[in-house]
VOLO-403780 format. One record per residue (C-alpha): residue in three letters; x, y, z; residue number from 1. Coordinates in steps of 0.001 Angstrom, whole numbers, plus 500000, padded with zeros to 6 digits. Example, Ala and Ser with C-alpha at 12.3 -4.5 7.8 and 13.67 -1.06 7.14 Angstrom:
<recs>
> ALA  512300  495500  507800  1;
> SER  513670  498940  507140  2;
</recs>
This chain:
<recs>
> UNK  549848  029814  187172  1;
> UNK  548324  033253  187104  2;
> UNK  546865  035328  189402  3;
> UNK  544708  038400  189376  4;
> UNK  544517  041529  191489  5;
> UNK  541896  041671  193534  6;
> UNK  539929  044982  193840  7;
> UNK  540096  046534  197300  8;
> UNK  537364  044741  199193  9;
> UNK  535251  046589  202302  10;
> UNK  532555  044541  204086  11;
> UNK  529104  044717  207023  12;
> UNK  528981  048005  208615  13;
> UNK  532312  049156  207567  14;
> UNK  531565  049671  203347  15;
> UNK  529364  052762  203765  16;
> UNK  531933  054758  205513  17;
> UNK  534470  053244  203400  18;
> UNK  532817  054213  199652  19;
> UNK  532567  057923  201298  20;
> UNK  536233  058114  201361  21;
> UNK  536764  056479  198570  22;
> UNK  535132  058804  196394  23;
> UNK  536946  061479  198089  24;
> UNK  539966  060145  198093  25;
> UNK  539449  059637  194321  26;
> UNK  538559  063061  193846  27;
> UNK  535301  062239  192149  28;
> UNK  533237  065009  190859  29;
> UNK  531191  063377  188164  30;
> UNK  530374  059892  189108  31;
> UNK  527756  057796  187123  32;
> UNK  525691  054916  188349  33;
> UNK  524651  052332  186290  34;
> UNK  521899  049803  188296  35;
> UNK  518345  048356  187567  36;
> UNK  514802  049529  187768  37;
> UNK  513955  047114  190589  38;
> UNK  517157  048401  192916  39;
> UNK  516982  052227  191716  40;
> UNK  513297  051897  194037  41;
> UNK  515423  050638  196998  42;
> UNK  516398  052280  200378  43;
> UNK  519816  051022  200136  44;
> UNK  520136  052514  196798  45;
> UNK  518529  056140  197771  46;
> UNK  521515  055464  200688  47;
> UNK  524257  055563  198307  48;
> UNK  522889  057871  196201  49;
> UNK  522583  060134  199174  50;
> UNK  525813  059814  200324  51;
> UNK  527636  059799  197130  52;
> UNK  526053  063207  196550  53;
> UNK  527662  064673  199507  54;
> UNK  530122  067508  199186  55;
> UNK  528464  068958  196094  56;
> UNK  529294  065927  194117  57;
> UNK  527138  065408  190588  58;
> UNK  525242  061771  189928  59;
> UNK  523428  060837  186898  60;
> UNK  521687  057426  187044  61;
> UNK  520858  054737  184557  62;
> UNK  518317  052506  185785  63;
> UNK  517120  051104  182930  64;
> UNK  519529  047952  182337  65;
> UNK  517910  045398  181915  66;
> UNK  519254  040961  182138  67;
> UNK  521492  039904  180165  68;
> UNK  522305  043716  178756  69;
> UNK  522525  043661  174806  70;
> UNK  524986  045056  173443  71;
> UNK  523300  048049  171978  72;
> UNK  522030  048794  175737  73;
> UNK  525607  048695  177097  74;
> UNK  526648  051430  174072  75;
> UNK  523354  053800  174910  76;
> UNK  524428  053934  178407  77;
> UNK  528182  054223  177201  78;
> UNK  526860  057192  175277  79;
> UNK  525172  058971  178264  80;
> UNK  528399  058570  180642  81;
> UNK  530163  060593  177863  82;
> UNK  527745  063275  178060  83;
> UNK  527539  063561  181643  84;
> UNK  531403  063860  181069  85;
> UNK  531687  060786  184169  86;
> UNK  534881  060627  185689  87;
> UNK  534452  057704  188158  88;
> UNK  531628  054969  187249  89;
> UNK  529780  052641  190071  90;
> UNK  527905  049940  189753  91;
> UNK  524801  048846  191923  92;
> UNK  522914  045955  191327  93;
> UNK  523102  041862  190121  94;
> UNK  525133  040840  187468  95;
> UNK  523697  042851  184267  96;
> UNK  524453  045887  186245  97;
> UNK  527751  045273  187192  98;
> UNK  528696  043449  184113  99;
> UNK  527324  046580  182136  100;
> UNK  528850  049002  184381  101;
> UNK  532674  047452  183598  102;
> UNK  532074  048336  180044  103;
> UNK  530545  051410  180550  104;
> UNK  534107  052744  182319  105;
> UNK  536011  052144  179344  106;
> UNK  534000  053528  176776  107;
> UNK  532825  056911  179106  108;
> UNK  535630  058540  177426  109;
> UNK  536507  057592  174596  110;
> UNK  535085  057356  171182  111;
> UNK  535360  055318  167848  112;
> UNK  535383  051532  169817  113;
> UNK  532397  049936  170453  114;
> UNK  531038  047137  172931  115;
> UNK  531411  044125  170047  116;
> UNK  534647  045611  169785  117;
> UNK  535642  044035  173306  118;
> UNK  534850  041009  173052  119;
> UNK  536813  038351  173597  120;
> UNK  540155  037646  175146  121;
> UNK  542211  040544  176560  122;
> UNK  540680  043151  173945  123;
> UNK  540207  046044  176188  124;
> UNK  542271  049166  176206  125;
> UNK  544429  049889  179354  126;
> UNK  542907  053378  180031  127;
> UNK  539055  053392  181674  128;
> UNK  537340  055881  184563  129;
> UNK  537826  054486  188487  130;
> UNK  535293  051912  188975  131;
> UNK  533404  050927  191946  132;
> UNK  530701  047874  192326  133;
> UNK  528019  047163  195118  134;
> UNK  526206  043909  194196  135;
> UNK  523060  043125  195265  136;
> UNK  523211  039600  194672  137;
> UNK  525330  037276  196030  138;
> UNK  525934  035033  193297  139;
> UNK  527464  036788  190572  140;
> UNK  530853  037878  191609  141;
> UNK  531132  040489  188778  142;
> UNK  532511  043215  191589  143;
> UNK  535787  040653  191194  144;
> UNK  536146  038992  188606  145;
> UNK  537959  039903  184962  146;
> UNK  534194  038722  182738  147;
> UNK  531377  040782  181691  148;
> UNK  528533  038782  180102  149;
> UNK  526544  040411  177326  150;
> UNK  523840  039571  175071  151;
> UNK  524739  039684  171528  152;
> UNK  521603  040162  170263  153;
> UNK  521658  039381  166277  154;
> UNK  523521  035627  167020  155;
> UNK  521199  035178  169922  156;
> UNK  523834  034197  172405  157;
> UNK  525984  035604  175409  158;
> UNK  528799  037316  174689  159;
> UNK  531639  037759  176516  160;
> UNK  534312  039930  177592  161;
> UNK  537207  038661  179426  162;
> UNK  540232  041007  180693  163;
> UNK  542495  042003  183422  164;
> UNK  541774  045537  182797  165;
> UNK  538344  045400  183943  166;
> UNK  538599  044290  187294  167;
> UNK  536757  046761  189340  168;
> UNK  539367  048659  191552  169;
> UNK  536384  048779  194904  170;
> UNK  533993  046408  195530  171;
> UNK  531494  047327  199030  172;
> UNK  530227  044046  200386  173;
> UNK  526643  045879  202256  174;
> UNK  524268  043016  203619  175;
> UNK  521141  045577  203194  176;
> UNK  521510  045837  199643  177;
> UNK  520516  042230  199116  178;
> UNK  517923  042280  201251  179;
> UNK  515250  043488  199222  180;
> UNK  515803  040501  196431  181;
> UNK  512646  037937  196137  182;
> UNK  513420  034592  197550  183;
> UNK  513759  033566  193908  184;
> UNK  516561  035498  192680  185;
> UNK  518099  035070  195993  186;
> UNK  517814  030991  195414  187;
> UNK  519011  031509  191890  188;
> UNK  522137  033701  192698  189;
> UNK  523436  031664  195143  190;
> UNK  523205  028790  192847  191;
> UNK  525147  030550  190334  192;
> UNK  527640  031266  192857  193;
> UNK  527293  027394  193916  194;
> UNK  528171  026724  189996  195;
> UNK  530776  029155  190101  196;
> UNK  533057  027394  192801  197;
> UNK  532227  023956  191915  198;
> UNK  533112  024138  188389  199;
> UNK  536353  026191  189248  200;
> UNK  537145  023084  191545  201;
> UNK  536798  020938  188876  202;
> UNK  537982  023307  185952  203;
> UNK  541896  021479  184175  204;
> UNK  542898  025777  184922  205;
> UNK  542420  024844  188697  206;
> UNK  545402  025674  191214  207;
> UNK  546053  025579  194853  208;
> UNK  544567  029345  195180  209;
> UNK  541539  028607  193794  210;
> UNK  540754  025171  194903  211;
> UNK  540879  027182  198620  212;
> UNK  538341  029678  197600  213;
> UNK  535892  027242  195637  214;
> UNK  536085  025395  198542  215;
> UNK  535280  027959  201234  216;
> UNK  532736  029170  198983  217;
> UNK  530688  025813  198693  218;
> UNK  530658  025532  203292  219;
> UNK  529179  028687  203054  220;
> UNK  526826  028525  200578  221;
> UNK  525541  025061  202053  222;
> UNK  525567  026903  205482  223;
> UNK  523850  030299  204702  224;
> UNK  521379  029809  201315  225;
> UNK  518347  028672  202430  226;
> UNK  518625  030878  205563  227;
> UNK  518915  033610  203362  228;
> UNK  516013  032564  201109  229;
> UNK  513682  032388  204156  230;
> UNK  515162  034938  206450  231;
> UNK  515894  037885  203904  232;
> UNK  516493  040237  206819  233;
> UNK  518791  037906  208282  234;
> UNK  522039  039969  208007  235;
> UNK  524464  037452  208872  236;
> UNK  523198  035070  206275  237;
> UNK  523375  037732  203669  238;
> UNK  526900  038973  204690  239;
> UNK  527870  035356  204063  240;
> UNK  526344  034816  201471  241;
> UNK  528057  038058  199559  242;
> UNK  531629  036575  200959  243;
> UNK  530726  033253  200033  244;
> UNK  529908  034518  196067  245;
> UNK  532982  036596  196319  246;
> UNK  535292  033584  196902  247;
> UNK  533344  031715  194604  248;
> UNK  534166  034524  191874  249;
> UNK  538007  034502  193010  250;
> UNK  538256  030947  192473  251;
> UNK  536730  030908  189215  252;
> UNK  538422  034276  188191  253;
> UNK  541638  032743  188800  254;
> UNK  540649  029164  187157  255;
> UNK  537978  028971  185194  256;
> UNK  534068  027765  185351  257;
> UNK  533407  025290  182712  258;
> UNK  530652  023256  180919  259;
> UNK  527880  024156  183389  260;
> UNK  528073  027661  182352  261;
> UNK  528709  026516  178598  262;
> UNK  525175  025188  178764  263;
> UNK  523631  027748  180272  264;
> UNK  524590  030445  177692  265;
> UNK  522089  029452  175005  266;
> UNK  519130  029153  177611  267;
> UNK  519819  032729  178525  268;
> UNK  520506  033944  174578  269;
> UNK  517564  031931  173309  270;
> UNK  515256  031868  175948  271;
> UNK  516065  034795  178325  272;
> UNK  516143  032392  181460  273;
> UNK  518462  034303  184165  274;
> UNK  521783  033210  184171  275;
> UNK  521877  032085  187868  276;
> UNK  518522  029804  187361  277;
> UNK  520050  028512  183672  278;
> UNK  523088  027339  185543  279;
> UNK  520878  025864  188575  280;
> UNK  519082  023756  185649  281;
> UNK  522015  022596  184142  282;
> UNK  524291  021554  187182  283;
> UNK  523011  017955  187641  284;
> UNK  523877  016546  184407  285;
> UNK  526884  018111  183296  286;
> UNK  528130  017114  186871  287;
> UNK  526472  013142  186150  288;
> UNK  528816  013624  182803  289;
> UNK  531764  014893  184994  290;
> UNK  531870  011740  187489  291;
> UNK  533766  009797  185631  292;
> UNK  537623  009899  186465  293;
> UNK  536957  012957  188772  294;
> UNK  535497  011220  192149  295;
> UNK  538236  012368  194161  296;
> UNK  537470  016297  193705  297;
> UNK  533484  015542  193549  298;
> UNK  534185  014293  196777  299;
> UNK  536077  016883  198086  300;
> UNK  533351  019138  197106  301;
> UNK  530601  017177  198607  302;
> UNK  532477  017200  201957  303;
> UNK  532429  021017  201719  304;
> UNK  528543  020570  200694  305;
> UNK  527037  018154  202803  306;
> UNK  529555  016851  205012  307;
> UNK  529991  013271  202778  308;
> UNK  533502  012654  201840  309;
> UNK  531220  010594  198807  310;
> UNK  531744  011427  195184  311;
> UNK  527914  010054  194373  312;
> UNK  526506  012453  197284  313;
> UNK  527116  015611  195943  314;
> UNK  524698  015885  192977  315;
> UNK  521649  014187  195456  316;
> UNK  522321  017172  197681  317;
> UNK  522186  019808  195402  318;
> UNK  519533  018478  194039  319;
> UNK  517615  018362  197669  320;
> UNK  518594  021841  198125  321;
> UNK  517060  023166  194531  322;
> UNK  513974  021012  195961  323;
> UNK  513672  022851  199429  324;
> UNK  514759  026538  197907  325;
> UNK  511478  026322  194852  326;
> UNK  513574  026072  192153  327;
> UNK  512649  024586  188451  328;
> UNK  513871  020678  188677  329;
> UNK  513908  020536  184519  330;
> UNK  514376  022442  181276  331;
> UNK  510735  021344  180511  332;
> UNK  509035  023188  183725  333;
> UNK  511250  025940  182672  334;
> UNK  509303  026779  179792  335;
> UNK  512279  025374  177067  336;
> UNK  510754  023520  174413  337;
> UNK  511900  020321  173453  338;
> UNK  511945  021113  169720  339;
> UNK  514753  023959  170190  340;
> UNK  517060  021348  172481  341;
> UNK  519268  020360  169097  342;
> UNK  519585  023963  168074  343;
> UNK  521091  024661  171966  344;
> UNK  522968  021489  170974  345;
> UNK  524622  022972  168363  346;
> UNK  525000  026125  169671  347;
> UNK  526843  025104  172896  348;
> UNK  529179  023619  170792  349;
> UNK  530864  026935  169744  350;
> UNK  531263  027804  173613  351;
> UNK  535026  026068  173034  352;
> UNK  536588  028612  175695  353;
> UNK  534693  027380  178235  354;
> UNK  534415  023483  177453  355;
> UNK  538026  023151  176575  356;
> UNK  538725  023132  180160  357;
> UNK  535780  021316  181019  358;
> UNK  537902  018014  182945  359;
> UNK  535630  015535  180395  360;
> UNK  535558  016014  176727  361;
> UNK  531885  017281  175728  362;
> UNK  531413  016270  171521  363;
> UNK  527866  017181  169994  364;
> UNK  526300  013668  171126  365;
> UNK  526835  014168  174805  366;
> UNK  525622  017633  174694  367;
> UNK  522388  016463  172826  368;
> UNK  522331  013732  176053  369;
> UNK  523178  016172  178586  370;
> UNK  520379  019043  177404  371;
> UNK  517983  015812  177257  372;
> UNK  518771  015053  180709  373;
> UNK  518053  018476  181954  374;
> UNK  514886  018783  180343  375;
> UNK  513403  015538  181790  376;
> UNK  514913  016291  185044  377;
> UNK  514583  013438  187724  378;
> UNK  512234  011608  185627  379;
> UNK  514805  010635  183198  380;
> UNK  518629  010957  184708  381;
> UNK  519708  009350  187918  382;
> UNK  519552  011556  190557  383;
</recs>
């Protein structure tokens, strides 16, 4: 069994304080920030920017990544650190941000290696600039986890990076920051992080540190989502939530997710759906395929869920929740055409790192079954 570092971890009203002496006691001077459009407009982000600029300190912002960052994006922005001549790199946003940002602080300062050239399994170079993370999603868990998800343009697919050496060293847990996320992306992240824990529960890399966090994870995520989809001011729900995707991301950062998020790769690469609403889609029937000689744990995880120590109630309730939180019930009111389900087919296939620990075997038949099921939805799966 192995276990990662975790960054150093500051939550509530203690994280703003706390990222003012970090950056002091890191002697930044330079420090880039690497966040969205949507969040560069936010008061929580004209916060941080405020206070990061304190003591004569220099900023320079990209705001321009955009979902599921290409890999050409992540270089441009790569290339900008290195002329601002960065020496500490933060980053503020969902996912793409963060996941872009953990690139960004190894190539700042160096030249002659290139995003493509990372990824993979343990491909990145010990040396990269101090790096901070303040999500503003809770659903993600990039600010602890060893994975950056990329776009890889040209194959039309996510690619990913996976490596100790880009665990973020800070991660500041601030309930504001979320608070300005639409009730959709807010129902979508926390399904991610929903995915996140349950897969790592079910993952054959599971172990008795992670089946703690997944578990955790799932209570609070059954406790606090919805709140936080119809109460986005509600800053106890969003602090829980942001814990809640944070032990989701420890437990699969120290295990593994698995099929769910196998699946879900294509429908981002091909059709640009967001990763969080991609997994949401493809939860119930990967799970359905899953059952089978795993009740035990599904019904461990739908005690954590929904209080049913019932292997056959989990999947119901998630499905109940997606219902009450908006969300898209199939592939097919998610705008995926039918005619491109045996290309995902095939394409999923390749995703071996991820369904090799899948607990069920997944061959190109059941993947063809298990798209099929998510595109009719309830109409044509058991629910």
């Amino acid at each position: 069994m192995i276990l990662y570092r975790m960054p150093e971890i500051h939550t509530g009203a203690d994280a703003m304080p706390a990222l003012a002496n970090v950056l002091s006691e890191l002697d930044v001077r330079r420090l880039f920030i690497v966040t969205g459009p949507h969040v560069s407009r936010c008061a929580a982000f004209a916060a941080v920017k405020a206070l990061a600029e304190q003591d004569g300190r220099a900023v320079a912002v990209f705001d321009q990544t955009s979902a599921d960052p290409s890999l050409e994006l992540v270089e441009e922005m790569s290339a900008q650190a290195r002329a601002f001549q960065a020496d500490a790199v933060l980053g503020f946003g969902g996912g793409s941000p963060l996941d872009a940002a953990k690139i960004v602080s190894i190539l700042a300062d160096r030249t002659g290696l290139s995003a493509a050239d990372l990824v993979g399994t343990e491909r990145v170079p010990r040396r990269r600039l101090p790096l901070l993370m303040i999500p503003t999603t809770a659903g993600t868990a990039s600010e602890v986890t060893i994975y950056s998800v990329l776009t890889d343009t040209v194959a039309r697919i996510k690619a990913a990076v996976c490596s100790r050496q880009i665990i973020p060293d800070f991660a500041f847990l601030i309930p504001e920051a979320t608070t300005s996320m639409p009730a959709s992306v807010t129902a979508a992240t926390g399904m991610d992080a929903l995915c996140h824990a349950a897969e790592a529960y079910l993952s054959k890399r599971r172990n008795p540190y992670s089946d703690v966090m997944a578990l955790a994870a799932v209570r609070l995520i059954s406790q606090n989502l919805l709140t936080a989809c119809r109460e986005p001011d509600n800053a106890i729900a969003r602090e829980n939530m942001l814990v809640a995707s944070l032990f989701a991301g420890l437990a699969f950062g120290n295990s593994s997710v698995t099929a769910v998020h196998a699946f879900a790769y294509p429908l981002g690469g091909m059709h640009h759906i967001p990763h969080g609403l991609a997994n949401s889609l493809m939860f119930e029937p990967v799970f359905r395929h899953n059952l089978t000689d795993n009740e035990a744990r599904m019904a461990d995880l739908a005690e954590a869920f929904c209080g049913a120590h019932d292997a056959e109630a989990l999947i119901p309730a998630v499905t109940e929740l997606k219902q009450s939180l908006g969300l898209p019930a199939s592939l097919a009111t998610a705008g995926v055409p039918e005619s491109d389900l045996e290309t995902m087919s095939q394409a999923v296939m390749t995703v071996t790192r991820l369904l090799s620990v899948n607990p069920n075997p997944i061959g190109l038949d059941d993947a063809r079954r298990i798209y099929q099921e998510a595109f009719a939805g309830c109409e044509g799966a058991r629910c």
